[in-house]
PLY file of the C-alpha trace (Angstrom):
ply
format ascii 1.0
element vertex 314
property float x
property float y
property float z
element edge 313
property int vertex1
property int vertex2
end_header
-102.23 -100.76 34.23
-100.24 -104.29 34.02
-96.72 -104.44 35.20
-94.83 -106.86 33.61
-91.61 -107.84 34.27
-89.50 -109.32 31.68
-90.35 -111.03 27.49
-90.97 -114.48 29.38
-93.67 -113.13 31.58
-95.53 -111.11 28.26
-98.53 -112.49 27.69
-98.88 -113.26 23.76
-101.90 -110.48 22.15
-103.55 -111.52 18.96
-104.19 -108.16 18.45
-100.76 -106.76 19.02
-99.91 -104.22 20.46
-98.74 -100.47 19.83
-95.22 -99.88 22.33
-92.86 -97.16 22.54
-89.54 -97.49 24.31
-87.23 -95.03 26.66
-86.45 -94.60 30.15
-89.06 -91.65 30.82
-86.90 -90.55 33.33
-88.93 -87.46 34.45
-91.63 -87.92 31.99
-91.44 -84.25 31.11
-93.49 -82.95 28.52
-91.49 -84.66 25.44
-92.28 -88.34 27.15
-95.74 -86.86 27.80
-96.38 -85.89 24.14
-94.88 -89.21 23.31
-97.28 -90.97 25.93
-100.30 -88.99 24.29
-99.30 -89.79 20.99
-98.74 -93.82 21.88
-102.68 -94.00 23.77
-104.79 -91.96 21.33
-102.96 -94.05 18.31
-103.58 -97.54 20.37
-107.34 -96.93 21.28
-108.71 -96.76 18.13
-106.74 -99.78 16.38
-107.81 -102.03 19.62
-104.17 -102.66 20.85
-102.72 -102.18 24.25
-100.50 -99.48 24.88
-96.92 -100.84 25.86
-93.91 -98.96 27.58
-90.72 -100.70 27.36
-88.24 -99.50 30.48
-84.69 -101.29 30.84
-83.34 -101.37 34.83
-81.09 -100.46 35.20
-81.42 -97.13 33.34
-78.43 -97.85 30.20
-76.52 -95.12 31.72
-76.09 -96.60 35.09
-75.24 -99.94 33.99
-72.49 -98.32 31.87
-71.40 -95.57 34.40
-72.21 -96.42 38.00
-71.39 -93.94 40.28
-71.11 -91.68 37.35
-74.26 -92.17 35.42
-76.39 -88.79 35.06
-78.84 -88.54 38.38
-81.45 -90.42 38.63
-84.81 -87.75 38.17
-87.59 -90.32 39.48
-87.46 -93.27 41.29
-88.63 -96.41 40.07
-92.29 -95.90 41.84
-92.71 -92.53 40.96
-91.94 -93.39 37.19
-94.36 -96.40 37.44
-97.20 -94.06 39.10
-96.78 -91.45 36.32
-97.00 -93.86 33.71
-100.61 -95.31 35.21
-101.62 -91.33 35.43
-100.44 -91.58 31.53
-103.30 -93.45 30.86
-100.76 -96.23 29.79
-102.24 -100.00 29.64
-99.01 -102.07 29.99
-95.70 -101.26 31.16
-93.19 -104.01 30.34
-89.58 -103.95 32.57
-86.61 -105.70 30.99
-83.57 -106.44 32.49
-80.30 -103.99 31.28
-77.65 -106.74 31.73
-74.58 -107.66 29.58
-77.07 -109.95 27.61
-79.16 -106.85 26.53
-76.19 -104.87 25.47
-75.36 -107.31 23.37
-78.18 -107.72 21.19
-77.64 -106.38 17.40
-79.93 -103.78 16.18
-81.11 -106.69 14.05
-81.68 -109.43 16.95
-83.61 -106.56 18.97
-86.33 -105.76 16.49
-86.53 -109.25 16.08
-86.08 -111.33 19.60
-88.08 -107.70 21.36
-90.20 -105.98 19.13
-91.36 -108.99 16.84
-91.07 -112.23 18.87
-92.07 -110.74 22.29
-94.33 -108.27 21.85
-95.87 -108.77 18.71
-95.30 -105.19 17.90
-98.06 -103.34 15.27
-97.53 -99.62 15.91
-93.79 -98.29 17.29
-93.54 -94.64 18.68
-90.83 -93.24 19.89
-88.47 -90.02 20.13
-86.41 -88.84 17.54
-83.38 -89.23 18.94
-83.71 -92.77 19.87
-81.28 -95.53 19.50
-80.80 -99.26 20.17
-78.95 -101.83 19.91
-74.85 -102.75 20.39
-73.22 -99.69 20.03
-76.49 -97.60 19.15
-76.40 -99.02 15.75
-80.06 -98.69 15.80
-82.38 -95.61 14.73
-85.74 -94.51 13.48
-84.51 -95.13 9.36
-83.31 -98.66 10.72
-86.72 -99.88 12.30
-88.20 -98.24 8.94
-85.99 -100.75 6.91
-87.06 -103.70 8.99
-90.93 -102.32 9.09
-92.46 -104.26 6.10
-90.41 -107.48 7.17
-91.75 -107.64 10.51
-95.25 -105.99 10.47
-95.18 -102.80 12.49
-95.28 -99.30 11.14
-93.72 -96.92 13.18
-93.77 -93.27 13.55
-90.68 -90.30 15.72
-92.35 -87.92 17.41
-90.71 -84.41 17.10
-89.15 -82.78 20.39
-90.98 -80.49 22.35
-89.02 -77.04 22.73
-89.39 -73.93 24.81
-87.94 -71.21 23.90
-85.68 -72.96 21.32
-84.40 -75.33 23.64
-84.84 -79.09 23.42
-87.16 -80.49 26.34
-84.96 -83.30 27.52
-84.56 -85.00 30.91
-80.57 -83.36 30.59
-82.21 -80.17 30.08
-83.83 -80.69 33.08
-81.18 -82.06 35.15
-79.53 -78.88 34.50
-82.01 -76.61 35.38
-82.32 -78.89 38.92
-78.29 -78.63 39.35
-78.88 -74.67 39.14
-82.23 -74.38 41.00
-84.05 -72.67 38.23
-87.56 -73.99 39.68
-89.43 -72.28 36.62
-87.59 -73.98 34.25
-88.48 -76.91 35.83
-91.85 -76.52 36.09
-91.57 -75.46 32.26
-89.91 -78.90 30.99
-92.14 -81.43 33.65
-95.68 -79.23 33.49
-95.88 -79.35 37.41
-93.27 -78.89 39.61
-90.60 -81.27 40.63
-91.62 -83.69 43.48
-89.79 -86.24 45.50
-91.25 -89.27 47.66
-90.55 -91.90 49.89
-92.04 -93.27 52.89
-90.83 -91.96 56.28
-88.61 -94.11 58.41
-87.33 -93.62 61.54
-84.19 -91.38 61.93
-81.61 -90.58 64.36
-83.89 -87.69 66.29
-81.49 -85.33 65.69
-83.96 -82.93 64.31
-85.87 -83.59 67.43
-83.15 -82.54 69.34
-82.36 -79.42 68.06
-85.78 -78.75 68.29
-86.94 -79.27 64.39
-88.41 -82.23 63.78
-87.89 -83.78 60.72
-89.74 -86.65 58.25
-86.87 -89.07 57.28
-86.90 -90.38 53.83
-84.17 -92.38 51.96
-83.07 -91.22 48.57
-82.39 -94.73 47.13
-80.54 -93.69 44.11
-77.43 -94.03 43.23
-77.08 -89.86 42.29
-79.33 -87.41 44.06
-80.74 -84.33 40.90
-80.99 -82.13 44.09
-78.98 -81.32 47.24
-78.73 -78.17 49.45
-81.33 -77.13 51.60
-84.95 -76.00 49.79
-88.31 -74.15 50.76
-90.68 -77.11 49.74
-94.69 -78.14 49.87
-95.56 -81.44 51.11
-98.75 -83.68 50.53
-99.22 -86.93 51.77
-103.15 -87.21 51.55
-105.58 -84.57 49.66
-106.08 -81.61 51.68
-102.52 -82.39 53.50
-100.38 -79.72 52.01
-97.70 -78.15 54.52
-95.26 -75.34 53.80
-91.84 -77.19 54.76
-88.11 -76.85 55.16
-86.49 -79.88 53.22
-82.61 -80.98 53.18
-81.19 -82.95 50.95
-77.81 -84.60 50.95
-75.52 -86.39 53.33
-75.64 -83.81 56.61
-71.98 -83.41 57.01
-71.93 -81.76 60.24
-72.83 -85.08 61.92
-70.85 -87.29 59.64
-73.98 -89.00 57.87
-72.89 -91.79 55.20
-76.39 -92.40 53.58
-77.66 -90.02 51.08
-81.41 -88.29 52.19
-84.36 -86.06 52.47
-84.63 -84.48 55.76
-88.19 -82.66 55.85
-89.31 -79.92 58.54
-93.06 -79.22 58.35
-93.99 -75.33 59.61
-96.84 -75.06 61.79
-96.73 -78.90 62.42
-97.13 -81.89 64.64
-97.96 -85.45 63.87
-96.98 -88.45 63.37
-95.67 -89.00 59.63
-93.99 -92.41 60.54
-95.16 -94.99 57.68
-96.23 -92.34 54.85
-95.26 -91.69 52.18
-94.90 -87.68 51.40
-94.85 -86.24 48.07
-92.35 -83.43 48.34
-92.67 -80.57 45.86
-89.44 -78.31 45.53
-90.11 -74.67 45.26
-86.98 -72.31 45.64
-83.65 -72.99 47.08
-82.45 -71.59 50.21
-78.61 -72.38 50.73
-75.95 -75.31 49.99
-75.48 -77.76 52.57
-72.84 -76.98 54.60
-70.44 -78.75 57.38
-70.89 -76.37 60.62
-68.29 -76.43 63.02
-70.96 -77.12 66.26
-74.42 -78.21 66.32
-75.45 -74.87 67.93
-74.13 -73.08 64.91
-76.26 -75.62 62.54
-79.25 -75.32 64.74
-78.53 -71.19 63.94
-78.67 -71.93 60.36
-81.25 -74.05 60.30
-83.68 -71.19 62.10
-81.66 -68.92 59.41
-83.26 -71.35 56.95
-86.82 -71.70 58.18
-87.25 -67.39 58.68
-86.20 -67.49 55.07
-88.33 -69.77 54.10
-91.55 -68.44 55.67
-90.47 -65.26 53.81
-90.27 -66.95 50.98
-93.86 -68.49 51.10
-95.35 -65.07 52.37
-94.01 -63.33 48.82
-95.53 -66.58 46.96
-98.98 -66.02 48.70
-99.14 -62.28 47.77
-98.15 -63.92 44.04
-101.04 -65.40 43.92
-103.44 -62.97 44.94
0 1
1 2
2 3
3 4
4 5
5 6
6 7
7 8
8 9
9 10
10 11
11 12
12 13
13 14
14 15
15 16
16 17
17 18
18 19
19 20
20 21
21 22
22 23
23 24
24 25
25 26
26 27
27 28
28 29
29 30
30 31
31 32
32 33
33 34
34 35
35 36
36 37
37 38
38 39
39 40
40 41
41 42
42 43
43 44
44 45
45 46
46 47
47 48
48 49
49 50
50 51
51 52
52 53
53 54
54 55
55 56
56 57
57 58
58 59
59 60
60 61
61 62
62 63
63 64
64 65
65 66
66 67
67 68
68 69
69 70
70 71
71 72
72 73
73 74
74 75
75 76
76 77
77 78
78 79
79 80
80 81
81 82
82 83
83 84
84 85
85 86
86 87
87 88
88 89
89 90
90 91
91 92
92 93
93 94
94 95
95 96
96 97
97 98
98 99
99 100
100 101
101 102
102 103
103 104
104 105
105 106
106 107
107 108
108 109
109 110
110 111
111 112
112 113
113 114
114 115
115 116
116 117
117 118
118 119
119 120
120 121
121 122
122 123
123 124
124 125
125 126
126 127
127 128
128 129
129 130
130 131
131 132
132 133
133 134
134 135
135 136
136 137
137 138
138 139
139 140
140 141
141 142
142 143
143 144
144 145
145 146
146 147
147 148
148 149
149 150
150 151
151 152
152 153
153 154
154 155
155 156
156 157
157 158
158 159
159 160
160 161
161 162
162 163
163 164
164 165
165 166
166 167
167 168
168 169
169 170
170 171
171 172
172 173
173 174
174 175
175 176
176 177
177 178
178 179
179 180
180 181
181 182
182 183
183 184
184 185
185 186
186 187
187 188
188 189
189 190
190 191
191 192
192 193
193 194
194 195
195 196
196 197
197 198
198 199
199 200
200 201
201 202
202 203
203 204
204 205
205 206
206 207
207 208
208 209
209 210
210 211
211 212
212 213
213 214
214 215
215 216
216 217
217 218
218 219
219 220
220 221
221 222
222 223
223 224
224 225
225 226
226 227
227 228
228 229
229 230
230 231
231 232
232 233
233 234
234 235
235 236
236 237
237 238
238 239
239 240
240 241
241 242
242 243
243 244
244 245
245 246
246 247
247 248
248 249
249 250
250 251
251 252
252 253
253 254
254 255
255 256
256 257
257 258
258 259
259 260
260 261
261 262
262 263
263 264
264 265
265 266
266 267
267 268
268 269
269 270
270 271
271 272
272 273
273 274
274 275
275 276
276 277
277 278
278 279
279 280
280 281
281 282
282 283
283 284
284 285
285 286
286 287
287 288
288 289
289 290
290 291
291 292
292 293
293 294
294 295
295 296
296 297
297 298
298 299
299 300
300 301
301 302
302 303
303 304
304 305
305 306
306 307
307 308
308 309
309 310
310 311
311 312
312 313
């Protein structure tokens, strides 16, 4: 798969090519239907399939602070893509510039100009353009003029609900884990490379894997029983924390990982961390012995919690 970043770094394609557009924040199983639906259709017409992402995400460029949490980092969105099967993935810059462009001036700078569009896929509740003025009857209207067809794909639903990277923000915010798995197909996974911490872990006498959040809004934070991979055949039954650890005044947002029935050194990998069932909120303790309390609290939980899962799955 090609990354390309930015119009002025696309390559021109005599063939053209067949592109949807989102963020695929997630890629639950509505971007993956949509993902599906963009490769089979480019394959047989000879065209490469194209994924347009803005960064910033819309949303944060509007909001900040305040803009819905992020559900994948950049990498992770960029890896699930390639597993996709997708051939190009095309970045452009979300900057005042972008929001500015007409409905009109996209289809025609983007879609026409810079990526010789043939075939356009995309969700039915997309829009573009200043003020959203564009939809999926608008790029019909300029379809003939500028010589793509293009085709909505309907939302995927469970249960009568909309599969939708809010839906699954919710279902995060309220650690329903089955949900979860429902809207993404697997469950939902961190990662990050581990960097080196403040030992406190150590100290207390749990380790821990350090690894930054690096997003503006964390989807997750409390304390969770958790699986982590880092190589096939790695998996460990964990303790994971995410958030700010108040009880020692931390200021940068992360993901605090104890392995069970570890020891290693993790410095320099990067861990996949999957996120089975949450434990507790994260709390400010009034001592360190009463957090190192908890914290055993947390991981005799947890081992009860993966000794039910095992007899599950039996």
């Amino acid at each position: 798969m090609q990354l390309i970043r930015g119009l002025h770094n696309l390559s021109p394609d005599e063939r053209g090519r067949a592109v949807t557009i989102g963020n695929f924040d997630g890629v639950h199983i509505g971007h993956q239907a949509i993902l599906a639906s963009l490769r089979l259709s480019a394959q047989p017409l000879g065209m490469p399939s194209t994924v347009v992402l803005f960064e910033p995400q819309p949303m944060e460029f509007f909001l900040g602070d305040r803009a819905p949490a992020r559900l994948m980092r950049w990498h992770d969105k960029v890896e699930a893509l390639r597993h996709a099967g997708i051939d190009e993935v095309l970045v452009l810059r979300f900057d005042e510039a972008m929001r500015s462009l007409t409905a009109h001036d996209f289809v025609e700078r983007v879609l026409a100009q810079g990526l010789g569009c043939r075939l356009l896929i995309i969700g039915d509740d997309f829009r573009f353009g200043c003020d959203r003025q564009g939809d999926f009857a608008y790029l019909q209207k300029c379809a003939s003029r500028y010589g793509y067809t293009v085709q909505d794909t309907p939302s995927v639903e469970i249960a009568g609900e909309r599969i939708s990277s809010t839906l699954l923000r919710e279902a995060l915010t309220v650690a329903d884990f089955e949900r979860v798995y429902q809207c993404l197909g697997h469950n939902f996974v961190m990662s990050g490379r581990v960097v080196q911490g403040d030992q406190l872990g150590r100290t207390l006498g749990v380790p821990t894997a350090n690894i930054l959040l690096r997003r503006q809004v964390s989807p997750l934070q409390g304390v969770y029983a958790v699986k982590v991979r880092w190589q096939p055949g790695s998996d460990f039954y964990a303790v994971a924390n995410v958030g700010n650890r108040p009880t020692v005044a931390g200021q940068v947002p992360r993901l605090e990982v104890h392995l069970l029935d570890f020891s290693g050194d993790l410095y320099g990998k990067r861990l996949h961390v999957e996120f089975l069932c949450k434990l507790r909120e994260e709390h400010k303790f009034a001592s360190l012995e009463a957090l190192k309390a908890a914290i055993a609290a947390d991981i005799m939980q947890a081992r009860k919690f993966f000794a039910q899962r095992a007899v599950k799955s039996l």
